[in-house]
BAVEX-329552 format. One record per residue (C-alpha): residue number from 1; residue in three letters; z, y, x. Coordinates in Angstrom, 2 decimals, padded with zeros to 5 digits. Layout:
<sites>
i/aa/z/y/x
NUM/ala/Z/Y/X
...
</sites>
This chain:
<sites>
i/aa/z/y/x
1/unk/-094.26/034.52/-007.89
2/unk/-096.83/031.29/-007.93
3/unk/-094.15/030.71/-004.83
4/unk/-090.91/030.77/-006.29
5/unk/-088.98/027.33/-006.56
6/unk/-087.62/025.89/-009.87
7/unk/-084.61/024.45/-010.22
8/unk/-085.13/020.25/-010.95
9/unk/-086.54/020.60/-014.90
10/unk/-084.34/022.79/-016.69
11/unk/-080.74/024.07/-015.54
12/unk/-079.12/022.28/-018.74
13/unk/-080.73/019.01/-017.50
14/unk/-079.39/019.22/-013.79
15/unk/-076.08/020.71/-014.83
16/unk/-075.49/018.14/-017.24
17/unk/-076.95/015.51/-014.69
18/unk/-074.42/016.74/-012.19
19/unk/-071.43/016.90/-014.49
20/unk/-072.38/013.11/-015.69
21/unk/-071.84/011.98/-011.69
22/unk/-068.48/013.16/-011.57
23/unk/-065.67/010.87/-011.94
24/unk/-063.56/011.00/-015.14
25/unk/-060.56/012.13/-013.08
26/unk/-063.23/015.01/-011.74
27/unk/-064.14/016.28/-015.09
28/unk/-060.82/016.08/-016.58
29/unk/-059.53/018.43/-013.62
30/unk/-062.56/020.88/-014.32
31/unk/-061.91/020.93/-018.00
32/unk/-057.98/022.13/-017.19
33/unk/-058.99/024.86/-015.31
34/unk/-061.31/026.07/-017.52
35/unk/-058.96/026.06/-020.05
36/unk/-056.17/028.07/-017.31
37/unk/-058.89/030.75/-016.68
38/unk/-059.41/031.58/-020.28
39/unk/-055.90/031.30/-021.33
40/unk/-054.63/033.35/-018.45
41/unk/-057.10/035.96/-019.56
42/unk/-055.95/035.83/-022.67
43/unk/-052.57/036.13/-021.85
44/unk/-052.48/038.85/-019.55
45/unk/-054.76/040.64/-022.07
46/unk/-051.88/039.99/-024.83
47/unk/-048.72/040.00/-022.94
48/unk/-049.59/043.68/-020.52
49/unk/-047.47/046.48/-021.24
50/unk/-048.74/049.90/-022.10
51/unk/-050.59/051.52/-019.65
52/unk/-050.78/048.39/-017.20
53/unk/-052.94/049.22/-014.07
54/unk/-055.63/046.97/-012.70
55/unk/-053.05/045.73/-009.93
56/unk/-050.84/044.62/-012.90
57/unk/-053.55/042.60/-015.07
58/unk/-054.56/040.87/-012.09
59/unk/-051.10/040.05/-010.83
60/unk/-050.20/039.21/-014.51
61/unk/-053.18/036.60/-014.55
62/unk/-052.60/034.93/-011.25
63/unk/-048.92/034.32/-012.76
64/unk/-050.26/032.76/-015.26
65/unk/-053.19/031.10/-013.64
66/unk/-051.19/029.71/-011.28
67/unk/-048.62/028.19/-013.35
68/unk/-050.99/026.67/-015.29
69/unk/-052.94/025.01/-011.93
70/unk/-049.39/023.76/-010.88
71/unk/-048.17/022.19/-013.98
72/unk/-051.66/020.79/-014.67
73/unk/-052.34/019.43/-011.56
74/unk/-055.78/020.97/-011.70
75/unk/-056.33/021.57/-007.98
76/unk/-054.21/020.07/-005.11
77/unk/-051.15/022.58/-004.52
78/unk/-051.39/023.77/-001.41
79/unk/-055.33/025.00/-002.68
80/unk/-053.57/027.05/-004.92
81/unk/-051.58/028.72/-002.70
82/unk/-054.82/029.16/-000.54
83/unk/-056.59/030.50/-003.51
84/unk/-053.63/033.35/-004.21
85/unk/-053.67/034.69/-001.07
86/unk/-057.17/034.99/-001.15
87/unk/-057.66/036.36/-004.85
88/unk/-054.57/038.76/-004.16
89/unk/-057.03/040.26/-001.16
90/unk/-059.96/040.41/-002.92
91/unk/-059.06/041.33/-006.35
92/unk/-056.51/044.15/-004.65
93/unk/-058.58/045.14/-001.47
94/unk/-059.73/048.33/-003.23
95/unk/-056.78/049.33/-005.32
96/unk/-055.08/052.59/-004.01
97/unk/-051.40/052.53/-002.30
98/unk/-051.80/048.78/-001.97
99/unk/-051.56/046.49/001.73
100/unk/-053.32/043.70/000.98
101/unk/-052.48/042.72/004.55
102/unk/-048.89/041.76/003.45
103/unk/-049.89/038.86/001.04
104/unk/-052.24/037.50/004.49
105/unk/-048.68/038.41/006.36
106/unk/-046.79/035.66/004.42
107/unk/-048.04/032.93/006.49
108/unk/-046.31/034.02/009.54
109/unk/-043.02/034.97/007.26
110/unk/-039.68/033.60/008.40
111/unk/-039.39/030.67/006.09
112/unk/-042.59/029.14/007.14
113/unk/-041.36/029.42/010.70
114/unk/-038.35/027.93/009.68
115/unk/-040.01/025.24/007.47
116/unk/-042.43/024.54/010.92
117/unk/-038.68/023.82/012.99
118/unk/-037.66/021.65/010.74
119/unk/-040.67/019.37/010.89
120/unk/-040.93/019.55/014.59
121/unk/-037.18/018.24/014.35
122/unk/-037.89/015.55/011.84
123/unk/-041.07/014.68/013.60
124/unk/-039.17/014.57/017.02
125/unk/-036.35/012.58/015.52
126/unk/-038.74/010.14/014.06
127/unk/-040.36/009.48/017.27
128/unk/-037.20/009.06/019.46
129/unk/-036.00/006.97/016.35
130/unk/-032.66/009.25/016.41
131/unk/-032.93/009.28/012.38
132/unk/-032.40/005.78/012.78
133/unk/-029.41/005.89/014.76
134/unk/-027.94/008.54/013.12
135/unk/-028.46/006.60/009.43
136/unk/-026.70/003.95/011.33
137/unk/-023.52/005.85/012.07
138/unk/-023.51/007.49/008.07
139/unk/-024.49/004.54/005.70
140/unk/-021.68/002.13/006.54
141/unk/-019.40/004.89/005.15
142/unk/-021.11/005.55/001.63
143/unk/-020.72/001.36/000.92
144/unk/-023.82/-001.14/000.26
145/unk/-024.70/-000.36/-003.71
146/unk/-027.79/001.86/-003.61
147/unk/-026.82/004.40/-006.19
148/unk/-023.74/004.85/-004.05
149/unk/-025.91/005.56/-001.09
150/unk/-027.58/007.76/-002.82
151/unk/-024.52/009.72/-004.29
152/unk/-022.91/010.13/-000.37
153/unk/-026.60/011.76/000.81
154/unk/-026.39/013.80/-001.90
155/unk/-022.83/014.86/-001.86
156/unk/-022.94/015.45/001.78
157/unk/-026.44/017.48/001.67
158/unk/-024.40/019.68/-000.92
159/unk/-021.27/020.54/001.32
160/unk/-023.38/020.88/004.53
161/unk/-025.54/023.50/002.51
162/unk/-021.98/025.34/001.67
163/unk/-022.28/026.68/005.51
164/unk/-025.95/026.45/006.44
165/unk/-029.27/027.64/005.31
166/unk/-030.08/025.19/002.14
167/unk/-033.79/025.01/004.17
168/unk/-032.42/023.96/007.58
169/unk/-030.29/021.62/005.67
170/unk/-033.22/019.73/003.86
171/unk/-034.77/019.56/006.86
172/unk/-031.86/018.15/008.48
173/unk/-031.39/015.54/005.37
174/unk/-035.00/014.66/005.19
175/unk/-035.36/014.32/008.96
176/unk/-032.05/011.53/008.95
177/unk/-033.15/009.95/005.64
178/unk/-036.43/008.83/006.98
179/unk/-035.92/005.39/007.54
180/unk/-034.52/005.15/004.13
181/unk/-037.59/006.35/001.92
182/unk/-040.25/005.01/004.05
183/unk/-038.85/001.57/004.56
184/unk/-037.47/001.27/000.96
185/unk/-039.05/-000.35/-001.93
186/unk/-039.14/000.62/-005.47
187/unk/-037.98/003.93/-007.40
188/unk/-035.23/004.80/-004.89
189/unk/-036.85/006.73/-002.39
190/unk/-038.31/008.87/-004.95
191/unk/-034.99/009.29/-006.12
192/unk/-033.68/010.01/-002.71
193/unk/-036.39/012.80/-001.89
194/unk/-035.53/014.53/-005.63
195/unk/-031.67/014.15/-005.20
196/unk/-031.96/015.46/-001.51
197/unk/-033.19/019.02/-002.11
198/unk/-031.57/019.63/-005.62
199/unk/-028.25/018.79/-003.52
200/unk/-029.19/021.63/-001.11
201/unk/-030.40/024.07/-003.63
202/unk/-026.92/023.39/-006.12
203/unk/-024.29/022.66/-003.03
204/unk/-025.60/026.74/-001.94
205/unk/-023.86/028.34/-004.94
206/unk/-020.27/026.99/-003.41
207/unk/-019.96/029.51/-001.04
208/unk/-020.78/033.38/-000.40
209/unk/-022.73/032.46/002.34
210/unk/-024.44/029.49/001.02
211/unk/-027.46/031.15/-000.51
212/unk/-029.08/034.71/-000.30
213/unk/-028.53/035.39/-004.36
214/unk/-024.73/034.76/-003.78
215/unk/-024.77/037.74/-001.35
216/unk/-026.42/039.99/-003.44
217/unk/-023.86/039.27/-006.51
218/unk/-021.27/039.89/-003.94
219/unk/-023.08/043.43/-002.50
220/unk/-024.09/044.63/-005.74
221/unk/-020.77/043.93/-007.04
222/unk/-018.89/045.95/-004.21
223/unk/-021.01/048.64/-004.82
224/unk/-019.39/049.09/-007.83
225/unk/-015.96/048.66/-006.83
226/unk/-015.38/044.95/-007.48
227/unk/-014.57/043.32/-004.42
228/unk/-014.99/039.12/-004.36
229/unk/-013.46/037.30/-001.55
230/unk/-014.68/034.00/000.33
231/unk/-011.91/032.50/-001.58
232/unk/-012.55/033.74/-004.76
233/unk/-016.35/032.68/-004.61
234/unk/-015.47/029.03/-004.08
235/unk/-013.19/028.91/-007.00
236/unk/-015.62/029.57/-008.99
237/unk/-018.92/028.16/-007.40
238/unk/-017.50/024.80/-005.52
239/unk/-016.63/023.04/-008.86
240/unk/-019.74/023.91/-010.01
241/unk/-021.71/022.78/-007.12
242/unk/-019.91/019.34/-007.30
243/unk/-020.19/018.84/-010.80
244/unk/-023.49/019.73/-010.97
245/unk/-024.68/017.91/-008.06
246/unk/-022.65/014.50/-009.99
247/unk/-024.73/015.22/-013.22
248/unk/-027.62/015.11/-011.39
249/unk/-027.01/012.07/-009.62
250/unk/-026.27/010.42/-013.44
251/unk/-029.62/011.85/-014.41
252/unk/-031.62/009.81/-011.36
253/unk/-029.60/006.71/-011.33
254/unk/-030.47/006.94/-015.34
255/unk/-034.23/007.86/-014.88
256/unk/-035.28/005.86/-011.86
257/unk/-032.89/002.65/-012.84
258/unk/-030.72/002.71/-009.33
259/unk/-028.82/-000.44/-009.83
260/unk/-025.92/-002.05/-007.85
261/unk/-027.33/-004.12/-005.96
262/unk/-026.82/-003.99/-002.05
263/unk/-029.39/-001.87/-000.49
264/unk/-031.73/-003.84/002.00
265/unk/-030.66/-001.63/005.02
266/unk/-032.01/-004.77/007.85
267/unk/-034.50/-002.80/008.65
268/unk/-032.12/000.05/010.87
269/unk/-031.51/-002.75/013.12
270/unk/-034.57/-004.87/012.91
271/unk/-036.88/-004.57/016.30
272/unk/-039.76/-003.19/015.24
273/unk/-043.31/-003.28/016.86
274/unk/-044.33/-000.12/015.88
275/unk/-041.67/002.00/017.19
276/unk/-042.53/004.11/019.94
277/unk/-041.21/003.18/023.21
278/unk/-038.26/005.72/023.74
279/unk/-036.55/006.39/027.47
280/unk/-033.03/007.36/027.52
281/unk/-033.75/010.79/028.74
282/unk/-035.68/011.69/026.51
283/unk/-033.19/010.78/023.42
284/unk/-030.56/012.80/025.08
285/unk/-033.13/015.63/025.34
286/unk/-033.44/015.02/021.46
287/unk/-029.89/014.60/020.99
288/unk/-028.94/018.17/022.86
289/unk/-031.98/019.84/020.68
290/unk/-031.00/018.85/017.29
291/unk/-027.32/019.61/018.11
292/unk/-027.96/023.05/019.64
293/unk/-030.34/023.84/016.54
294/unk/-027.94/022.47/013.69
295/unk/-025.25/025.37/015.78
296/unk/-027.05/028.11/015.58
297/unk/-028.74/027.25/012.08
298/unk/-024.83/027.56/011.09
299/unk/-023.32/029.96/013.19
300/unk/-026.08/031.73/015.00
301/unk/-026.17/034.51/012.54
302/unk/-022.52/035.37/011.96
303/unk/-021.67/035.12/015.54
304/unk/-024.89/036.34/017.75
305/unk/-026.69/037.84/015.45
306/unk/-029.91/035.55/015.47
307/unk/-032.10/034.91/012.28
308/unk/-032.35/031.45/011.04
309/unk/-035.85/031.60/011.41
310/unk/-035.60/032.41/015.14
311/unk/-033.32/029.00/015.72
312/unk/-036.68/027.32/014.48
313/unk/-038.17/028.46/018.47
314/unk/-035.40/025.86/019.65
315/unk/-037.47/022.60/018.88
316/unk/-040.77/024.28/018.50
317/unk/-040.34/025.07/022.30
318/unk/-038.03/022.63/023.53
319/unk/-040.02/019.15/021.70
320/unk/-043.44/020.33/023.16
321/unk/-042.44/021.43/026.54
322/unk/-040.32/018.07/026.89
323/unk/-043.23/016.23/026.05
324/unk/-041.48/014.38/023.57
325/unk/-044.32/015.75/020.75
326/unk/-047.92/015.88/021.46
327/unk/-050.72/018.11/020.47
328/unk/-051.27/014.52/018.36
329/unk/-047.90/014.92/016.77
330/unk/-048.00/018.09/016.01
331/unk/-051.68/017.87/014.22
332/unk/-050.43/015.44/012.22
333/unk/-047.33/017.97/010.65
334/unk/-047.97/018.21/007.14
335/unk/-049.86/022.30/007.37
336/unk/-050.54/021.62/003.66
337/unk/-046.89/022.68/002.78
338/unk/-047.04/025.75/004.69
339/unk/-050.12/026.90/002.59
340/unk/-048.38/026.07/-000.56
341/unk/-045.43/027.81/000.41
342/unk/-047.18/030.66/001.72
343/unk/-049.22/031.62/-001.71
344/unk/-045.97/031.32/-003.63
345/unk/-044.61/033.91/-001.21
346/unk/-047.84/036.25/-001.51
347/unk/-047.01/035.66/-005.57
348/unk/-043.47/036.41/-005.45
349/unk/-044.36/039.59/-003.38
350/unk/-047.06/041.22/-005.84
351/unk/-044.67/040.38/-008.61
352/unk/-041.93/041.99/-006.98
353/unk/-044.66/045.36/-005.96
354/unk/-046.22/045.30/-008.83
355/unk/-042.55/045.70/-010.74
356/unk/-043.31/043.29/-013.52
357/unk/-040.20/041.31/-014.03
358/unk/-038.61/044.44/-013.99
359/unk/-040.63/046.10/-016.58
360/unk/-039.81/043.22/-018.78
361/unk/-036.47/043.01/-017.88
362/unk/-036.27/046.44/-018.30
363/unk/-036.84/046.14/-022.24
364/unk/-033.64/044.06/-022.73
365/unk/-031.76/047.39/-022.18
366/unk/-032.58/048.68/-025.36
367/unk/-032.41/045.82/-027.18
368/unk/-029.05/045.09/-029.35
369/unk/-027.90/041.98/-029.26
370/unk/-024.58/040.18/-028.93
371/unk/-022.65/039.38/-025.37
372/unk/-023.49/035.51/-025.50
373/unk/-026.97/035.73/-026.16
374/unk/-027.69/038.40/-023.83
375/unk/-025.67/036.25/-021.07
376/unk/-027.79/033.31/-022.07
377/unk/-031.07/034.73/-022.17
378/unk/-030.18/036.38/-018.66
379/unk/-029.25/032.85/-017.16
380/unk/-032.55/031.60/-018.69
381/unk/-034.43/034.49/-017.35
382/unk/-032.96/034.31/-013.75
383/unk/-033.91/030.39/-014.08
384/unk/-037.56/031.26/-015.33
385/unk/-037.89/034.17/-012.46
386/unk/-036.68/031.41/-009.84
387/unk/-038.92/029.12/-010.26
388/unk/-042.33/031.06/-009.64
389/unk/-040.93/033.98/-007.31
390/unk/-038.06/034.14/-004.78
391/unk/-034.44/033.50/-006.30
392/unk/-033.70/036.04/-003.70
393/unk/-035.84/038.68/-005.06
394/unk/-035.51/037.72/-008.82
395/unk/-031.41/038.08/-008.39
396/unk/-031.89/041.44/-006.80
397/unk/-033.94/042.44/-009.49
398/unk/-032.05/041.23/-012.31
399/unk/-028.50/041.97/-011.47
400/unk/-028.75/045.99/-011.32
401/unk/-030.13/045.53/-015.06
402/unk/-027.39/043.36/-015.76
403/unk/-024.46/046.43/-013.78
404/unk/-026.44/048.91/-015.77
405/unk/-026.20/047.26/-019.42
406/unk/-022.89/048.50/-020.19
407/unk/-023.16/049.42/-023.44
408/unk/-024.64/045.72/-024.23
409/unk/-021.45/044.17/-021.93
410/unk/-019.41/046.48/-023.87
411/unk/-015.37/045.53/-023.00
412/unk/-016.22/042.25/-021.41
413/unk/-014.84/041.30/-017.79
414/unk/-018.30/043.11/-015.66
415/unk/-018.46/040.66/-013.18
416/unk/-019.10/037.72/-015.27
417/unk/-022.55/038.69/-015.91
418/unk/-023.63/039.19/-012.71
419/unk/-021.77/035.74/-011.29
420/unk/-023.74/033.88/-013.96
421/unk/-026.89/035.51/-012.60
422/unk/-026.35/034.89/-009.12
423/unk/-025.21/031.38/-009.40
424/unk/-028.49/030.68/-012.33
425/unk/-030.55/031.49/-009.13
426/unk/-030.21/028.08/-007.28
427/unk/-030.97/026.42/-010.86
428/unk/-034.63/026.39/-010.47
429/unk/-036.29/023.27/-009.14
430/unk/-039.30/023.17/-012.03
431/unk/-042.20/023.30/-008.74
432/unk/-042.51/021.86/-004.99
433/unk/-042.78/025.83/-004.79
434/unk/-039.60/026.79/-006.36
435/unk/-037.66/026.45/-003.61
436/unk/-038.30/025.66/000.03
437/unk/-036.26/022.61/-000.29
438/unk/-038.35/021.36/-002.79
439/unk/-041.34/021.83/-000.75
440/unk/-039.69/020.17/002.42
441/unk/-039.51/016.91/000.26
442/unk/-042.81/017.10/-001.71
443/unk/-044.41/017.20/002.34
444/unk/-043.10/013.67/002.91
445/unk/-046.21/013.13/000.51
446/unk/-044.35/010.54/-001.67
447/unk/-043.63/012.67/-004.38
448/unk/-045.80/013.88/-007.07
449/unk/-045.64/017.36/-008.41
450/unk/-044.75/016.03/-011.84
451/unk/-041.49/014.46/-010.72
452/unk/-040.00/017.69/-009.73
453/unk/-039.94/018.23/-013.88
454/unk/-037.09/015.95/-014.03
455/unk/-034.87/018.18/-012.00
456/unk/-036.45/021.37/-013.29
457/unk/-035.93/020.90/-016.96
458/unk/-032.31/019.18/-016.61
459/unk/-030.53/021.57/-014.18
460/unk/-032.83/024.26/-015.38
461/unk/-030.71/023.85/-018.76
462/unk/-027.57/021.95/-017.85
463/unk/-026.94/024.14/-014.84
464/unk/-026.68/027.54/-016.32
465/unk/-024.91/026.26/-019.33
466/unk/-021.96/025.02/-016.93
467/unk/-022.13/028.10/-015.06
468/unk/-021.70/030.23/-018.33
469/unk/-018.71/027.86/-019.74
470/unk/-016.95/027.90/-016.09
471/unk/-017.62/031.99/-015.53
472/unk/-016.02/033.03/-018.67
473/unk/-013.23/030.85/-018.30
474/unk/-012.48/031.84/-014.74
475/unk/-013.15/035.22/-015.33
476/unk/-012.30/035.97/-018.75
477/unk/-015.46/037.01/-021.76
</sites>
């Protein structure tokens, strides 16, 4: 015992030592997730349903935990993704009927693979200095003024993501826009990297095909014997897309004071000393990779069958065996975003297993209340769902409740309802995790987490609000 070693004094004096060397920022960051962990407890304790297993509490308290960590800014983003992942195989590794494996599984899932093609494309366009060529050929046409600029990336981002994965086509946008928010001064490239991926995420509810949830509305909807055409989508979801993707503009010219003055665009055409000395061989070896991609990003499924995620192979493979990316390039790819991505997929997926939106969801079925409130609190719901799980999986979850409330729908047109649900889906942009194209831009590493609010909270409300005044008027109450 005469052996045993003491900590320094007392453990007060050395933990209060240790806690006085920390910066402010440091203790400030501790103190928040303190206050996460015990609220999260308290929470999940408070909100848990009757008869809640030990899988749900836990799952119930990451959600919350998480959320917290996010909005907070307590720990670095992509560490909380690590830490789900890792407290989803712990905290579940003995539960019965449970793969833990599957939450591990999420870092090889098709959207990261997709998400690592399109920075092996932006990275190989930035060092052939294609994105400046190609921002060459698509300025001139959107004028000089800078909110104007702004307003043509956008409004093109949002038709190109009418006919192509909403991911690829961030990628795409982010890849071509690089010259313009790393060689521009001031607010607008932060305006540029928020307007780029809302445009993907709204311009997807034009078309049937331009987001996952609008395919579900369309199945589930068949499945009961109400047919909507190609056509009939885009009457309804185009406007909206367009309008919405206009408001938002408004909103960033108005928050980030884009002016009209002439954008400083010398630099596209300035020689530059630290550009990379390109051969012409390899920029048409660029050029014939980024085309092929971009074709089978938009067509490859529809006509061949190939996943979007497989079309990602084209640059991995064809960049690196080209030479035109080195093991150098390709350590320097921003990993980080996979590993945020990656926990909010393990946190969608035990939401989705462990059936909690739908047990709360669930209760809305026998609760009485009138048509527009029930069609607003489901928009507000989907919204909510979206922005902390796939809008994939919260649509699929929350339009068979919708089909099934008939008695709450009563003689109102049926697929209303479910439009405004599918369409609510590509509303939430609260978190670089709420949507892929949200993390694509927050990788660039010039946007803080905080300044994804702006888009959250104003097309989180605005957006379903239009959808709900449009759907009833183009499909009756």
């Amino acid at each position: 015992m005469a052996r045993c070693r003491r900590l320094p004094r007392d453990t007060a004096v050395y933990i209060a030592t240790t806690w006085r060397a920390l910066s402010p920022e440091s203790r400030k960051k501790i103190k928040q997730a303190i206050a996460a962990f015990v609220i999260s407890v308290v929470l999940a304790l408070v909100v848990a349903g009757e008869g809640f297993s030990y899988a749900q509490y836990c799952t119930l308290f990451l959600l919350f935990f998480a959320i917290q960590l996010w909005i907070t800014e307590a720990a670095p983003p992509f560490a909380v993704g690590v830490f789900i992942v890792g407290f989803l195989v712990y905290a579940l590794g003995n539960a019965d009927g449970i793969d833990v494996g599957q939450y591990v599984k999420t870092w090889s899932d098709g959207i990261i693979i997709l998400f690592l093609g399109g920075f092996f494309l932006a990275e190989g366009m930035q060092k052939t200095r294609l994105d400046y060529k190609l921002l060459q050929k698509l300025l001139p046409r959107f004028g000089q003024q800078a909110r104007y600029i702004l307003l043509g990336l956008m409004l093109t981002t949002a038709c190109i993501s009418m006919l192509m994965s909403n991911t690829a086509t961030t990628a795409m946008m982010i890849a071509t826009a690089a010259p313009l928010y790393t060689n521009s001064k001031g607010s607008f490239s932060r305006a540029l990297l928020l307007g780029i991926p809302a445009a993907a995420s709204i311009g997807g509810m034009g078309t049937i095909i331009g987001s996952p949830p609008n395919a579900i509305t369309v199945g589930a909807l068949a499945k009961q014997g109400i047919h909507v055409g190609f056509l009939d989508w885009m009457i309804v979801g185009m406007p909206l897309a367009i309008i919405l993707t206009l408001v938002f503009w408004r909103i960033l010219v108005s928050a980030y004071k884009i002016g009209k003055d002439p954008l400083d665009t010398s630099f596209l055409t300035a020689p530059s000393d630290e550009a990379p000395a390109v051969n012409a061989l390899q920029e048409q070896i660029m050029i014939a990779i980024l085309v092929l991609t971009l074709f089978f990003w938009m067509l490859g499924k529809q006509l061949f069958g190939i996943p979007t995620a497989a079309v990602s192979g084209i640059p991995i493979a064809g960049l690196t065996l080209t030479g035109i990316l080195t093991g150098k390039d390709v350590r320097a790819l921003p990993w980080d975003t996979l590993m945020l991505v990656a926990g909010g997929l393990a946190l969608g997926l035990a939401i989705e297993e462990q059936h909690l939106a739908t047990y709360y969801v669930e209760k809305l079925k026998h609760v009485q209340i009138d048509y527009t409130v029930l069609v607003v609190l489901f928009a507000l719901i989907t919204v909510s769902l979206s922005n902390f799980m796939s809008n994939t999986a919260a649509t699929a979850i929350l339009i068979p409740v919708a089909l099934s409330s008939t008695a709450l729908i009563g003689d109102h047109n049926p697929i209303a309802l479910p439009l405004i649900i599918g369409l609510s889906a590509s509303c939430a942009l609260f978190l670089p995790v709420s949507t892929p194209p949200n993390a694509i831009a927050y990788s660039t590493g010039l946007l803080k987490q905080s300044e994804f609010r702006l888009g959250g909270v104003s097309v989180g409300l605005i957006g379903p609000a239009l959808i709900i005044l449009w759907v009833l008027m183009t499909n009756g109450s």
